[in-house]
C-alpha positions as CSV (number, residue, x, y, z in Angstrom):
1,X,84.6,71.3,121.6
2,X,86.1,68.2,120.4
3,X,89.3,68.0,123.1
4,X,90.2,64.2,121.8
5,X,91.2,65.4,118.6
6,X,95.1,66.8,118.5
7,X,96.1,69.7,116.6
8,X,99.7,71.2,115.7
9,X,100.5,74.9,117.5
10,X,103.1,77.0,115.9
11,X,104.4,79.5,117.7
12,X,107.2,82.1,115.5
13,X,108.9,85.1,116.2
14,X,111.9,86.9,116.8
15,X,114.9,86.4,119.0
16,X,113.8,86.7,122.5
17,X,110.2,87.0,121.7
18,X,109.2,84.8,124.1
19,X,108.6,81.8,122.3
20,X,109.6,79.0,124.4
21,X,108.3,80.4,127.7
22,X,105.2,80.8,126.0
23,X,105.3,77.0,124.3
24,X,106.6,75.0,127.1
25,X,104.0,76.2,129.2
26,X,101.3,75.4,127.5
27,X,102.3,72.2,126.2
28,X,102.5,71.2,129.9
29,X,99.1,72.3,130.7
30,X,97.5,71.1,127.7
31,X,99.4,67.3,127.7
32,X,101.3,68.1,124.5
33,X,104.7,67.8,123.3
34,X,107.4,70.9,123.2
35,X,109.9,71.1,120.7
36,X,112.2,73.4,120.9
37,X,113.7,73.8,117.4
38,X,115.7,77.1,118.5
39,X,117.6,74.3,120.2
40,X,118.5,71.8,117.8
41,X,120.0,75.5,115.4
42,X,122.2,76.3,118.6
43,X,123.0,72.3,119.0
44,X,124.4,72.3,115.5
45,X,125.7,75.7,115.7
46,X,127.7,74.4,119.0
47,X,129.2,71.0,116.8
48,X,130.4,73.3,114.4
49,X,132.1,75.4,116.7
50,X,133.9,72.6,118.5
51,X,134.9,70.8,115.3
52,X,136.4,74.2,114.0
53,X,133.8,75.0,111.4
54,X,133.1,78.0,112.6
55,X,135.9,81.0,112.0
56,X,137.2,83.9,114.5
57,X,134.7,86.2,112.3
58,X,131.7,83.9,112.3
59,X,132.0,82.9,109.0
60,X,131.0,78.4,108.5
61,X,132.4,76.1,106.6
62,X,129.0,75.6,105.0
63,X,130.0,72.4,103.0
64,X,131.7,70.5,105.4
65,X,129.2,71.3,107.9
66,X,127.0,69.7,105.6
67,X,128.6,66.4,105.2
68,X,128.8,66.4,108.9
69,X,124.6,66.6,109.7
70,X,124.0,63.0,109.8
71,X,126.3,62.1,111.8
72,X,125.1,65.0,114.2
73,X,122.7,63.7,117.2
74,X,120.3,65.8,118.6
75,X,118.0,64.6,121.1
76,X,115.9,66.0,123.9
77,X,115.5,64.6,127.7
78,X,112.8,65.4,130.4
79,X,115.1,66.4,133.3
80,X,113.7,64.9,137.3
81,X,111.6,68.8,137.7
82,X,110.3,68.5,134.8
83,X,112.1,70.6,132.7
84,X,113.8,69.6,129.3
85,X,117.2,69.8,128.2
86,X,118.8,69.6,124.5
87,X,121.3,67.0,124.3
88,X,123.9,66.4,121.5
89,X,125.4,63.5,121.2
90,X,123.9,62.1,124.7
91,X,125.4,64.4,126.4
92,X,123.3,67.4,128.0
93,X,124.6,70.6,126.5
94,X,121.6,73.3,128.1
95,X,123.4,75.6,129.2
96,X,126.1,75.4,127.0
97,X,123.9,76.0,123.7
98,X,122.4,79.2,125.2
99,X,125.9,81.4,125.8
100,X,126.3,84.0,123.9
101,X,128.7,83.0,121.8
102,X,126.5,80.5,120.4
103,X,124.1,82.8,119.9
104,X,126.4,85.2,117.9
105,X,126.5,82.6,115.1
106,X,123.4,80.4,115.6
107,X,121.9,82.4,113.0
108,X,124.4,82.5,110.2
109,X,124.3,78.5,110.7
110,X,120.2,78.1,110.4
111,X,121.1,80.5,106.8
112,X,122.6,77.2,105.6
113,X,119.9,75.7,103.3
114,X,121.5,71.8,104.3
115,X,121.0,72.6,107.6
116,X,117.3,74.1,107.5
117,X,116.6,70.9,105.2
118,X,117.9,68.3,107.4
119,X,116.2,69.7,110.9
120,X,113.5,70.7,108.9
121,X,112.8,67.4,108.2
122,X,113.7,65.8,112.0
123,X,110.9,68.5,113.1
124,X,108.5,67.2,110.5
125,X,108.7,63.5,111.8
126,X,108.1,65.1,115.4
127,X,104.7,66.3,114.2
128,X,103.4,63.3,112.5
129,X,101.1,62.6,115.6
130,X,99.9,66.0,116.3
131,X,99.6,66.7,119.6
132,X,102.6,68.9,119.8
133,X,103.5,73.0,120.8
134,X,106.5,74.0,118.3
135,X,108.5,77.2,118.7
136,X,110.7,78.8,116.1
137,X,111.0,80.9,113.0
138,X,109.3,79.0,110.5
139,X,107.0,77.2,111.7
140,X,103.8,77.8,110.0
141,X,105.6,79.2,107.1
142,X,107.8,76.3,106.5
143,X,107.6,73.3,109.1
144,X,103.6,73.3,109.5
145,X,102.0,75.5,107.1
146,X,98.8,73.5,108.0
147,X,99.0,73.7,111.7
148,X,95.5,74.5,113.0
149,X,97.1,77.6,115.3
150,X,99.7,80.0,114.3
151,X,101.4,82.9,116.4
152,X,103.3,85.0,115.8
153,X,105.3,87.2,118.3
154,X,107.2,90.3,118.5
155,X,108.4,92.9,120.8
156,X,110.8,95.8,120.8
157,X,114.1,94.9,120.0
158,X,115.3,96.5,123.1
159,X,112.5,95.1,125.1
160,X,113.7,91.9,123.9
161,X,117.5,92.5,124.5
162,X,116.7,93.6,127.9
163,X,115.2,90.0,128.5
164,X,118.0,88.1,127.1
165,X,120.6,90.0,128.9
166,X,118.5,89.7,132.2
167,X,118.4,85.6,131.6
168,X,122.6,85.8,130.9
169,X,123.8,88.2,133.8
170,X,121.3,85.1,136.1
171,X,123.6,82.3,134.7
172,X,126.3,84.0,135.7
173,X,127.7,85.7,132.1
174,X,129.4,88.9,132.0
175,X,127.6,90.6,129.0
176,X,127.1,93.9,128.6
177,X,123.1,95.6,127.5
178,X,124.5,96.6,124.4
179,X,126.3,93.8,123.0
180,X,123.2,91.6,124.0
181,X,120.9,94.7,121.6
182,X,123.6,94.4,118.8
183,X,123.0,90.3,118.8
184,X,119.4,91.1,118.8
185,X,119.5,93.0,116.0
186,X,121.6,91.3,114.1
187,X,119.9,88.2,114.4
188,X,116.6,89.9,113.3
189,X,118.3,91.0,110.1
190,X,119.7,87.9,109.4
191,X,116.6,85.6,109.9
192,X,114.6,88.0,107.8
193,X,116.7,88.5,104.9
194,X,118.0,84.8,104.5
195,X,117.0,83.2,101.7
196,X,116.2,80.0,102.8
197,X,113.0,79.9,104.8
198,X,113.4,83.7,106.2
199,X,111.6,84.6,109.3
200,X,108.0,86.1,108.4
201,X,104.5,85.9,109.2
202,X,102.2,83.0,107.9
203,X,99.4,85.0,106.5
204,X,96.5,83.4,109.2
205,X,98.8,83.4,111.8
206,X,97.3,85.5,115.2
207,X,99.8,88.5,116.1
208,X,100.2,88.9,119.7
209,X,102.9,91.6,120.8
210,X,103.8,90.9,124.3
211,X,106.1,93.6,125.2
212,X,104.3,95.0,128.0
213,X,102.2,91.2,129.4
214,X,103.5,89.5,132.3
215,X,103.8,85.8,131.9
216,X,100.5,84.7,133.6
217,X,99.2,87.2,130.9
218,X,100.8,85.6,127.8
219,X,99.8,81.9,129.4
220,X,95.9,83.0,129.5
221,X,96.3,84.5,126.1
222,X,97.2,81.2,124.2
223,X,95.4,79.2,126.0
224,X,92.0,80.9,125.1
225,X,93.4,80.9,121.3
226,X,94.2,76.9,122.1
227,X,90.7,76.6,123.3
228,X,89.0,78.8,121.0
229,X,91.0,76.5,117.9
230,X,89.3,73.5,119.2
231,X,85.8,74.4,119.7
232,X,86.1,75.3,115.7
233,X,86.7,71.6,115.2
């Protein structure tokens, strides 16, 4: 096994899948990088909704959202336990970015092909060095189509709406289950049918459906795949 050498991970997947959890985890173990790029859609999403490019019926001012990307600063920051926090602009917008509003129209922005092109891009650079566990929808499709490891995750839709509504009602948002499962499926719908780098399976990506794993589970999981990668080196 040649454990010097640094490889690219790409985890995709639906809403809710998992993704992160499963990402951030190992990068920590392994020593690698996390980007979260599910962050930098809702970090634009949330610019666009403060500056009024976003209507009552979720409809965005595609062009002038488009003018506005490079003035746009996303950024990450390692918080004191550890964890790691999207920030836009400098400032620290977390929790903000993962309300469910944001979510209701996170996906209709990442439809925008400026937008795909621009983070696209800014997630490219992040991966020049290797070394680096990235999360999203197209990864290893679109981002890293040579990344030495590809995943790809899925679970019920309703198994996936009961995790995201379980992670809102903890922050303290009144949602109901069913308007979280309508998101859910929306969101699927829209990331597959989009034309512009739509959510789908990179043809040597590994499926893993982790609907019914615990989280010590999923962590042994990619960590044999991460391990299994490198001794193919």
């Amino acid at each position: 096994m040649n454990t010097d050498k640094k490889i690219i991970i790409a985890l995709d997947g639906f809403s809710s899948s998992g993704k992160s959890t499963m990402a951030k985890a190992l990068a920590r173990r392994i020593g690698y990088r996390y980007v979260d790029t599910g962050a930098m859609y809702r970090a634009v999403t949330l610019w666009a909704m403060e500056h009024s490019l976003v209507d009552t019926g979720g409809n965005v001012n595609a062009e002038a959202l488009a003018e506005a990307l490079p003035s746009i600063e996303i950024g990450f920051t390692i918080m004191p336990d550890g964890t790691q926090h999207t920030t836009l602009g400098g400032a620290d917008v977390e929790r903000r970015i993962r309300s469910m509003e944001v979510s209701s129209n996170v996906s209709a922005v990442a439809a925008i092909p400026a937008v795909r092109h621009a983070l696209v891009a800014m997630q490219q650079a992040f991966g020049k060095e290797k070394g680096i566990v990235m999360d999203g929808r197209d990864i290893g499709t679109t981002v890293f189509p040579d990344a030495e490891l590809k995943i790809f995750l899925n679970a019920s839709a309703q198994t996936r709406a009961r995790r995201r509504w379980n992670e809102l009602r903890a922050k303290g948002e009144e949602v109901t289950f069913e308007e979280v499962l309508e998101n859910v499926e929306k969101r699927d719908n829209i990331d597959r049918t989009r034309r512009e780098s739509p959510l789908r399976r990179a043809d040597d990506a590994i499926d893993l459906d982790n609907s019914s794993m615990t989280i010590e589970e999923q962590d042994r999981w990619l960590t044999d795949r991460f391990n299994e990668t490198l001794a193919r080196l």
